[in-house]
N, C-alpha and C positions, 0 to 999 in steps of 0.2 A: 504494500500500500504506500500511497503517497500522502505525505502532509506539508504543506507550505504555510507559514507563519510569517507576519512581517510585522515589525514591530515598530511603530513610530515614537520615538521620542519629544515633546515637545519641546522649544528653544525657548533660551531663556531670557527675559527683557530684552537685555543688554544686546543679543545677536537675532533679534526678529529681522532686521532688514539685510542681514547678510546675505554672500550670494548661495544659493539653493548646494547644497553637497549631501554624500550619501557614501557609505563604504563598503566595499562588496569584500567578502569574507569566503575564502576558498574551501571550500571543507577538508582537504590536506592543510591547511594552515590554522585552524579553530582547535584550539589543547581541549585535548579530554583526558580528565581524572578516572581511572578505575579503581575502586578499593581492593584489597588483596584478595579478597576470595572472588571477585571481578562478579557478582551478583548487583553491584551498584555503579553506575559509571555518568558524569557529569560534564556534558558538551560546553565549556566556557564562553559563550557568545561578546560577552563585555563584563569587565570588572577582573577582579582579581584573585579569588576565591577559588582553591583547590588546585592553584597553579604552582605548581615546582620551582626552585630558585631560580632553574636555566633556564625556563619556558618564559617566553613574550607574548604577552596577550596583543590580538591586531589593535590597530588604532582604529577610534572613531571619527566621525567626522570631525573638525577642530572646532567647529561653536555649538556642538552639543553640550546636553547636560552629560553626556558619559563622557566626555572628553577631560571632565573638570574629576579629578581623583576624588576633594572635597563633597561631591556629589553622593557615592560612594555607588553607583548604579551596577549591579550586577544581573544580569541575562542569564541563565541558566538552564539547560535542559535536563533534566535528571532522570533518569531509566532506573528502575531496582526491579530486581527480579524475583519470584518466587523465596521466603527466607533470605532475604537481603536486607540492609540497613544503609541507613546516611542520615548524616547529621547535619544539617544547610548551617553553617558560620553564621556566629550575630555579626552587626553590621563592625566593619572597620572604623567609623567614628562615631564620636558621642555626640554627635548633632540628631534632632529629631529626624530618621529614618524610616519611609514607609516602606512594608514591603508586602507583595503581592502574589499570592501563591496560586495556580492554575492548574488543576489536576486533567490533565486528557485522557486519560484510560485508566482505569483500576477504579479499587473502592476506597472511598471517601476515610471509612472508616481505619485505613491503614496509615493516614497522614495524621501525626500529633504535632 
């Protein structure tokens, strides 16, 4: 099956009237996280979260809000499989953070 997702961020004040940009993300360049017993594994679309010392997350456009580290925006795909686990990171800063959780397939009841 196919799923396509696109996610817009909205801009911030300051960069409303900039000129229009957008970032195309390779799927051989997008780090993913697998836990050791690889029943859980975390597609890093933006932010920094479950990234290894060496790994480079790609960059975003430069007058988005992900662009801005302070922001603290992280994208996420997260697959767990039957008896698997993951733990989503609290956020990297201590400024008020919302965050938004989107479950596409499985049961409700597995996400605490």
């Amino acid at each position: 099956s196919l799923r396509l997702f696109q996610i817009w961020l909205n801009l911030p004040a300051v960069s409303k009237m900039v000129q229009p940009s957008f970032a195309m993300f390779w799927n051989s360049d997008v780090p993913v996280y697998k836990t050791d017993d690889e029943k859980a594994s975390v597609t890093v679309w933006a932010g920094d979260y479950f990234l290894e010392e060496n790994v480079t997350q790609n960059s975003p456009p430069p007058d988005s809000w992900a662009s801005d580290p302070s922001n603290d925006v992280a994208v996420l795909h997260i697959t767990v499989q039957p008896g698997g686990s993951i733990v989503i990171p609290k956020a990297n800063s201590t400024a008020d953070i919302n965050r938004s959780v989107y479950l596409i397939e499985g049961h409700e009841s597995n996400v605490k």
